[in-house]
C-alpha positions in Angstrom: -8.5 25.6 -22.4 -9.3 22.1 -23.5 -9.7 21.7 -27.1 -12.7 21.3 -28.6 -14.8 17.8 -29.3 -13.5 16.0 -32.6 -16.1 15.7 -35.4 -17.9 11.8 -34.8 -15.4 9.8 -37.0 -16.4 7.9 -40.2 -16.6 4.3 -40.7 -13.4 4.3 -42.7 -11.6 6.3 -40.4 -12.8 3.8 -37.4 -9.5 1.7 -37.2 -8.4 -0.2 -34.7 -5.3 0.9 -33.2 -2.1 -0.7 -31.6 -0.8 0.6 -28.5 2.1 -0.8 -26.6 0.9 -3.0 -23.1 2.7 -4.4 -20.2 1.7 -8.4 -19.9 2.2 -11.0 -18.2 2.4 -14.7 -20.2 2.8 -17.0 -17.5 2.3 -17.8 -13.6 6.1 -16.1 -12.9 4.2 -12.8 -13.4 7.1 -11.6 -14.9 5.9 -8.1 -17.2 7.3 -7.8 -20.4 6.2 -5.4 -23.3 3.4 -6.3 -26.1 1.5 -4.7 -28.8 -2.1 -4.7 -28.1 -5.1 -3.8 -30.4 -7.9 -2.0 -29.1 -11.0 -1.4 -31.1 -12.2 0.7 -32.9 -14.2 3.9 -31.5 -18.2 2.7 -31.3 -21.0 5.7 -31.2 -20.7 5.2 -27.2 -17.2 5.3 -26.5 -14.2 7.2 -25.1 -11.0 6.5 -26.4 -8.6 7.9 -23.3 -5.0 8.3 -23.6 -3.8 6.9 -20.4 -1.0 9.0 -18.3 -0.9 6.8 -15.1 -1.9 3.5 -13.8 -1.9 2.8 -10.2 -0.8 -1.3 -9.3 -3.2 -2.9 -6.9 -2.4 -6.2 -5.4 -4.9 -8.0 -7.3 -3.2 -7.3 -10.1 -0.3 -9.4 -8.8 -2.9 -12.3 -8.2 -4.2 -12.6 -11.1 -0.7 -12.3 -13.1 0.0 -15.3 -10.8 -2.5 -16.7 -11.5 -3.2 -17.5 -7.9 -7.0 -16.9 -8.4 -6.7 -19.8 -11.0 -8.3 -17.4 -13.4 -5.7 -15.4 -15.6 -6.3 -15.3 -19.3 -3.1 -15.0 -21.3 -1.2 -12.8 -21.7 -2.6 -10.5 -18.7 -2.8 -6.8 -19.2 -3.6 -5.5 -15.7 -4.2 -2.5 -14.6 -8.0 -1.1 -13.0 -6.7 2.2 -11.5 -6.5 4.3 -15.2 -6.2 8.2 -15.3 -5.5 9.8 -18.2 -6.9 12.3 -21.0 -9.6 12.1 -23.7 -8.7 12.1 -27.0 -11.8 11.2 -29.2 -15.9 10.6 -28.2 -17.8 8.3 -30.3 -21.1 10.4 -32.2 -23.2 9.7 -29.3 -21.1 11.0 -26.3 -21.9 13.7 -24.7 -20.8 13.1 -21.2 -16.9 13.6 -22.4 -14.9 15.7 -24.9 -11.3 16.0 -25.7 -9.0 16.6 -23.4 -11.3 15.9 -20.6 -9.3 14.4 -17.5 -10.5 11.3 -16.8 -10.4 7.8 -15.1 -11.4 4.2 -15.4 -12.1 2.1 -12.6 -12.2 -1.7 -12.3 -15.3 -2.2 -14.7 -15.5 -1.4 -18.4 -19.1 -2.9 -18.9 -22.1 -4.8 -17.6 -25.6 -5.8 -19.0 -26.8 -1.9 -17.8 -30.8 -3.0 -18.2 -30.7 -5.2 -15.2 -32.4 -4.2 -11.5 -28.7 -3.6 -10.3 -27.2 -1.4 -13.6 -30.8 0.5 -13.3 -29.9 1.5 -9.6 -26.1 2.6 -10.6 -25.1 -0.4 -9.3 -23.0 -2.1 -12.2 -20.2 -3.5 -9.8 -23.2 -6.1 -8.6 -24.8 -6.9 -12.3 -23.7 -10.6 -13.1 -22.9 -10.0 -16.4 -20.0 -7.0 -15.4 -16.5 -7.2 -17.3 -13.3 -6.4 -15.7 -11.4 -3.8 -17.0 -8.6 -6.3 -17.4 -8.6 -10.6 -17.8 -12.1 -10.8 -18.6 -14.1 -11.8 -22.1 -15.7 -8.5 -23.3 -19.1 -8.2 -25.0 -17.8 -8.8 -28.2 -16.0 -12.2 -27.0 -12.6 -10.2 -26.5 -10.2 -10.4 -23.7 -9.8 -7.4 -22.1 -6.8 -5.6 -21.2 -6.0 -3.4 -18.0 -4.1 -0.2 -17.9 -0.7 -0.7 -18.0 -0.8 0.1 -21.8 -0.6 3.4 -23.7 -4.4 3.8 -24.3 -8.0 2.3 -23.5 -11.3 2.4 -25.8 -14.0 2.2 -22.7 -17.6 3.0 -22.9 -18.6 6.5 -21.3 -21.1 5.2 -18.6 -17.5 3.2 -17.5 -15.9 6.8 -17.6 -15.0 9.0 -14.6 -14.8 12.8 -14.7 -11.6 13.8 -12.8 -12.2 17.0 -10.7 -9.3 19.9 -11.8 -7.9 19.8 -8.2 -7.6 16.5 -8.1 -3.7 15.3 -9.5 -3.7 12.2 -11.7 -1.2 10.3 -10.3 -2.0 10.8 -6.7 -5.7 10.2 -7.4 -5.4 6.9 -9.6 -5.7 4.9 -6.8 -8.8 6.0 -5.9 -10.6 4.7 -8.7 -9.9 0.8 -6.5 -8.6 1.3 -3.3 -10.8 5.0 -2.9 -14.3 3.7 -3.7 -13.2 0.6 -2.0 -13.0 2.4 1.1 -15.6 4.9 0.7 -18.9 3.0 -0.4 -19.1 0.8 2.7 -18.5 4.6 5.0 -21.2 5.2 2.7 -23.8 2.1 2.7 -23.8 1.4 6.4 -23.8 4.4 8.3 -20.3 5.3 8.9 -19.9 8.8 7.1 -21.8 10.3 10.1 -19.6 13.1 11.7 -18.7 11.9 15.6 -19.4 8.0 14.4 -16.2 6.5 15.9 -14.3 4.0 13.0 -11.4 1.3 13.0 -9.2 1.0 10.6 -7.9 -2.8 10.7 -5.1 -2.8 8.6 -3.0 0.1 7.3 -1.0 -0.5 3.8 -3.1 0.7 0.0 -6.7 0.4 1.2 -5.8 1.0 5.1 -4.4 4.6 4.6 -7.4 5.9 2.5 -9.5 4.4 4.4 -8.0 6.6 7.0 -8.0 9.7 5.3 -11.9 9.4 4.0 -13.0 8.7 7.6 -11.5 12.2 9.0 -12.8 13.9 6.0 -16.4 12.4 7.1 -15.7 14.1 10.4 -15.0 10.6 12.7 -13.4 9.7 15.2 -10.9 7.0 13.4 -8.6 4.4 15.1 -5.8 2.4 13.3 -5.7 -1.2 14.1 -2.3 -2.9 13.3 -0.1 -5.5 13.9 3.1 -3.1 12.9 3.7 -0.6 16.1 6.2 1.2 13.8 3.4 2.7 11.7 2.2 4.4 15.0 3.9 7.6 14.4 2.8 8.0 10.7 -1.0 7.0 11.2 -1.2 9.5 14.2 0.7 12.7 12.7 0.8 12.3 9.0 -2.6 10.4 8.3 -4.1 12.3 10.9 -6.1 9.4 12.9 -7.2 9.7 16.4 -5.4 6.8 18.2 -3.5 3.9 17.3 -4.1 0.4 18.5 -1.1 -2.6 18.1 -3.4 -5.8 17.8 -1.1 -8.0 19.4 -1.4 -5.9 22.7 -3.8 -7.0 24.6 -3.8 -3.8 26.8 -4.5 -1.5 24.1 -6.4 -4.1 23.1 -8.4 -4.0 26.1 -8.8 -0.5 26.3 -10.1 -0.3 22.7 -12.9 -3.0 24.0 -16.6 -1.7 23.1 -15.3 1.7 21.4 -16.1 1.1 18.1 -19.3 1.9 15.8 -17.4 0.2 12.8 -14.9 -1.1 11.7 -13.4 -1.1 8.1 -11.4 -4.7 7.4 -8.7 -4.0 4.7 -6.4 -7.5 6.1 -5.9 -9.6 3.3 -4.3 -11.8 5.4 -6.1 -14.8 7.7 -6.2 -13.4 11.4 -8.5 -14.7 14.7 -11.5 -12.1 13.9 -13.4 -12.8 17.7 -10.7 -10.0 19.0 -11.9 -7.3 16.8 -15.2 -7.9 17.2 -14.7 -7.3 20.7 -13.9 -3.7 19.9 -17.0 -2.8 18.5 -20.2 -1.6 20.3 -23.3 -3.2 20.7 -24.9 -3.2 17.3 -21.4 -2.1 15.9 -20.3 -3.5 12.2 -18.0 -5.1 10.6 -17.1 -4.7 6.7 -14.8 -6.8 5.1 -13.0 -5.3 2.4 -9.7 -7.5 2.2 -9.4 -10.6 0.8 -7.9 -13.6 2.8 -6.9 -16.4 1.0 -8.4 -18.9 3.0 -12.0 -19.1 5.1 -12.6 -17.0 7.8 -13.4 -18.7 11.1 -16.8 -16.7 12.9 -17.1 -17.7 16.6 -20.7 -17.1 16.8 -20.9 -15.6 20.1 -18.4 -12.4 18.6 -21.4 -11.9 16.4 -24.5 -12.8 18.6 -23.5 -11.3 21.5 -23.7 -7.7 21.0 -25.8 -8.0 18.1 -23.0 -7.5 15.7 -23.0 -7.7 11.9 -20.4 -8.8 9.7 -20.5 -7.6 6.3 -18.5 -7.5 2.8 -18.2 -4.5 0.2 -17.0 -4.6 -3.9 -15.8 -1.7 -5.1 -18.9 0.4 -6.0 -21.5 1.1 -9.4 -20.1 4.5 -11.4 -22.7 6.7 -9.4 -21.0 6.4 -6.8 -17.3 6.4 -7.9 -18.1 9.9 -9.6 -19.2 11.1 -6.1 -16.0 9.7 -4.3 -13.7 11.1 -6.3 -15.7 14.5 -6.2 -15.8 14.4 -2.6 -12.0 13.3 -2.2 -11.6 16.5 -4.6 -13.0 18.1 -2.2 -11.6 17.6 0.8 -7.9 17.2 -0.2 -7.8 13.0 -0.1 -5.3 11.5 -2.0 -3.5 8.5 -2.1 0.0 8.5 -0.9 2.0 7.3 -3.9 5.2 6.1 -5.4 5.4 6.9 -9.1 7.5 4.5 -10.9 8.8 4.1 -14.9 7.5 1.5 -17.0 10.8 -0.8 -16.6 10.9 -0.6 -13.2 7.4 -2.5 -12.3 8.7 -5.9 -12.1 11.0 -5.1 -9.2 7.7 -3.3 -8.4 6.0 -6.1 -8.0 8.8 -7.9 -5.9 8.3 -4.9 -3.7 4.7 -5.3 -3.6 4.7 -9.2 -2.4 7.0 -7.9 0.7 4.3 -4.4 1.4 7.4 -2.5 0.6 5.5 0.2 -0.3 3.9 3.4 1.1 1.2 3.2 0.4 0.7 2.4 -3.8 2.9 2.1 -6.8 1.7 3.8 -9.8 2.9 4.0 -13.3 4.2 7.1 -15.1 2.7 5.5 -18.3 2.9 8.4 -20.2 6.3 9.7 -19.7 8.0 5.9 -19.8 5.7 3.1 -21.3 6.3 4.3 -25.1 10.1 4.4 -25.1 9.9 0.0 -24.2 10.1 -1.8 -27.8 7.2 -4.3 -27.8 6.9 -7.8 -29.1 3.9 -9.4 -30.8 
């Protein structure tokens, strides 16, 4: 039984607190402990004692600074589960010892047209959960740290069948994934998908497509994933891009596809295999300019489309429906010390399919520096 909601605190007893973070101070990216403040509770506020901490590859961007963007020292971290500890006065969404999760926003204007919608990942005025200049003119810090203070309407209710660790990575690469399935038609059961690319967003992708009821394919450039998309991911068929018999055969098969390549690849091929009228949504991101042959789109009347995350609506309903279902991400927990090597890992996609961080369990024992 979880225990019962704390009385709302007092001003006096409204400190801020120090919590031990992982951080990055340079472009090496190297992580290194630090003590963090976080503020004080406010009337809105959950203050979340964070377990696990999945590692997306934007967090190694941005600790490289290769979005030109970092703020340091960089606390990153967007994929936060973990368990209430105190509610501000006027909370009444959360109590303590609530399961919970934070995603990759922690604020927004919420009186604009797109906050008023649910749609906070779209208001101009949003805050990243890490390396971006909070409300109050502070820089935020992600979750590889012992605890968070994050307003409620940025709080998501974990499901009791749905493990921490293992469903972390939902709160990015899940409602990654999901929202566009969602937004253009392609979470209707017998709609046939692609799924071009297979590594953190790839697999989910994967795994949220059979639990719509479609017909998925894998499209990859790696034939020695074959074996695990087909039996242990459960798609449908498996197409190696660089064959241009399967290839071939895949022509015109296609309703949509779901583009998790972060890398910069001819795009005219794929949109070959989609139908007339089929879609395209582009959830990775390549470094450099994609090159559109218009005829790939104009013939066929094709669309080409992009996706951000999703507003808190809808990330409360895809981790309710993953719940559901039985989707998780396939994980590799790791200790706090080991993440740079992590990282290393990370650069090369040695991983299958997401690293996430036993914060609980390992982050506390690292001494921390100022």
């Amino acid at each position: 039984m979880a225990p019962a909601a704390p009385a709302p605190a007092s001003a006096g007893e409204k400190q801020q607190r120090k919590t031990v973070g992982l951080a990055a101070r340079d472009a090496s990216g190297r992580l290194s402990p630090l003590t963090l403040t976080r503020r004080s509770t406010g009337d809105d506020d959950v203050v979340i004692k964070i377990l696990y901490c999945g590692i997306c590859h934007s967090d190694l961007h941005c600790m490289k600074n290769e979005w030109k963007n970092a703020i340091y020292p960089v606390v990153p971290g967007h994929e936060i589960a973990g368990v209430v500890t105190e509610v501000g006065k006027n909370v009444a969404k959360f109590k303590a010892g609530d399961k919970v999760g934070v995603g990759c926003i922690v604020n927004s204007c919420q009186s604009c047209e797109s906050c008023s919608q649910g749609f906070e990942n779209h208001c101009s005025a949003g805050i990243f959960t890490y390396n971006s200049v909070d409300r109050d003119g502070t820089v935020t810090y992600g979750g590889y740290s012992g605890m968070v203070v994050v307003h409620e309407r940025f709080v998501v209710r974990f499901p009791e069948a749905m493990p921490l660790d293992k469903g972390a990575p939902l709160l990015c690469a899940g409602i990654t994934v999901y929202t566009p399935m969602k937004y253009h038609g392609l979470d209707a059961p017998g709609k046939h998908v692609g799924v071009l690319g297979l590594g953190g967003l790839g697999h989910v992708a994967v795994k949220f497509a059979k639990a719509f009821g479609l017909t998925v394919t894998v499209i990859s450039s790696s034939p020695g994933k074959k074996q695990e998309a087909l039996e242990r991911l459960g798609a449908d068929a498996f197409v190696v891009s660089s064959n241009a018999e399967e290839m071939k055969a895949a022509t015109g098969t296609m309703d949509g596809i779901i583009n998790t390549v972060s890398a910069n690849t001819p795009m005219a091929p794929f949109f070959g295999l989609l139908k007339p009228n089929g879609k395209m949504i582009l959830v990775g991101l390549p470094e450099n300019p994609l090159e559109i042959p218009p005829f790939a789109l104009v013939v066929g009347n094709k669309t080409l489309a992009g996706s951000n995350i999703g507003g808190l609506p809808d990330t409360q309903e895809m981790i309710d429906f993953a719940a559901k279902h039985g989707v998780t991400a396939d994980v590799e927990v790791i200790g706090a010390d080991y993440v740079n090597a992590a990282m290393e890992r990370l650069a090369k996609a040695d991983v299958r399919y997401r690293f996430v961080i036993d914060i609980g369990n390992t982050l506390q024992a690292m001494d921390a520096t100022e």
